[in-house]
C-alpha positions as CSV (number, residue, x, y, z in Angstrom):
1,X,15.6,-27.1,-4.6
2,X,13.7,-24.0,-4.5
3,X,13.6,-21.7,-2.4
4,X,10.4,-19.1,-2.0
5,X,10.3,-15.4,-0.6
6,X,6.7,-13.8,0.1
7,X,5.5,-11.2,2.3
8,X,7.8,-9.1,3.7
9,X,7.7,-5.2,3.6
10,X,10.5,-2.6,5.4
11,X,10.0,0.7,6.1
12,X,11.9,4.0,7.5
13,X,11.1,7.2,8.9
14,X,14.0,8.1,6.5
15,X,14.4,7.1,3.3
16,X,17.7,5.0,3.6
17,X,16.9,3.0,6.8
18,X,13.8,1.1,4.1
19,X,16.2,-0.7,1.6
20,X,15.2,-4.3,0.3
21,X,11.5,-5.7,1.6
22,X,13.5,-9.3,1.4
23,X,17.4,-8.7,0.5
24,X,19.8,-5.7,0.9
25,X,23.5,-6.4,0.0
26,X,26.2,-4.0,0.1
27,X,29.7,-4.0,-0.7
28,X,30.1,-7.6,-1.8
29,X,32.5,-8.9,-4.9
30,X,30.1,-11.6,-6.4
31,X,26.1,-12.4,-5.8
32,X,24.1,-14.9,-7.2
33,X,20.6,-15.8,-7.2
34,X,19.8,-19.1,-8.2
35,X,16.3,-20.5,-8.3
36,X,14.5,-18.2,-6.1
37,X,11.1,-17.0,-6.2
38,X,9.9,-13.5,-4.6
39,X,7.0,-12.1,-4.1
40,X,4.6,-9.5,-2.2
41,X,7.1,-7.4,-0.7
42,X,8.2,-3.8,-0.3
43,X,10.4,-1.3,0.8
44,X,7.4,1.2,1.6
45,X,9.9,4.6,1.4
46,X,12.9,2.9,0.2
47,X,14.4,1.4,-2.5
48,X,14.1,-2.6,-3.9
49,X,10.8,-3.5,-3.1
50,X,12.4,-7.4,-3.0
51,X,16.4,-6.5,-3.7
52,X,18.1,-3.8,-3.3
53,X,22.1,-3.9,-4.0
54,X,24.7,-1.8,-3.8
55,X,28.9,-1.7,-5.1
56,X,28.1,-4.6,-6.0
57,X,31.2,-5.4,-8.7
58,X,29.6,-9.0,-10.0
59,X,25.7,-9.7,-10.5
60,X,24.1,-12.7,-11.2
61,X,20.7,-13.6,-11.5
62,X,19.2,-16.8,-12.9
63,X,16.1,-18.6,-12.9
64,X,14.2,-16.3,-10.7
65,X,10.9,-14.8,-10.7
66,X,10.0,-11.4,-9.0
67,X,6.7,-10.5,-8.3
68,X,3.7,-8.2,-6.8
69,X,6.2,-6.0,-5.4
70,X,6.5,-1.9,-4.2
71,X,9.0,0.3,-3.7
72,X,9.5,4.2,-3.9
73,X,12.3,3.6,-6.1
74,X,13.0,0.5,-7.8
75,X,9.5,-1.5,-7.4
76,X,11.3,-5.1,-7.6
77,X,14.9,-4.9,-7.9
78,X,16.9,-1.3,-6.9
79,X,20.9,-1.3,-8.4
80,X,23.2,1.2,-7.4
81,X,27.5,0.9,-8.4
82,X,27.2,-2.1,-9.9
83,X,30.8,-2.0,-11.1
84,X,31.6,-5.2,-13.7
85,X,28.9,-7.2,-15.1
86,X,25.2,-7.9,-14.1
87,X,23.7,-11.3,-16.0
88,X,20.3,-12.1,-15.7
89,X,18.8,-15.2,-17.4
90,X,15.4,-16.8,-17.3
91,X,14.1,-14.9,-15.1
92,X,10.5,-13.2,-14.8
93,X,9.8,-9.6,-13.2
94,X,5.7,-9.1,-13.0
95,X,3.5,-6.2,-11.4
96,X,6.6,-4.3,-9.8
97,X,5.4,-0.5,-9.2
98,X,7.5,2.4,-8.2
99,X,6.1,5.8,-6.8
100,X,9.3,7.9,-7.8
């Protein structure tokens, strides 16, 4: 099965409360997506237009597409302390656009 994501946009007066327009995962030993597909979202003064993860210590990302996305930092997919391993595998990024 798969499973689609499309428009959703978050936004902050500050710039941590916009994190993720569709996913925003902190502190978590293992994440997988699996056959997902995202698209027109943002995190309008954040980070991670679609994603945005954080001490994350096991990434894995397969047989994804992310797309027509914005973000101030990270325009589709916004990483911070990944600590171990990130794997990404057929997977497609398109038309992601960062201001910072």
């Amino acid at each position: 099965m798969q499973i689609q994501f499309g428009g959703n946009y978050t936004s902050g007066y500050f710039q941590s409360q916009s994190k993720g327009g569709f996913i925003y995962i902190e502190d978590f030993n293992k994440t997988t997506v699996d056959n997902c597909n995202f698209s027109n979202a943002g995190a309008t003064s954040g980070q991670g237009g679609i994603m945005h993860l954080s001490t994350i210590r096991e990434l894995s990302i397969t047989n994804s597409s992310f797309t027509a996305s914005s973000a101030a930092k990270g325009g589709l997919i916004s990483l911070d302390k990944v600590e171990t391993s990130v794997t990404v595998n057929s997977c497609e990024f398109l038309q992601g656009t960062s201001t910072q």
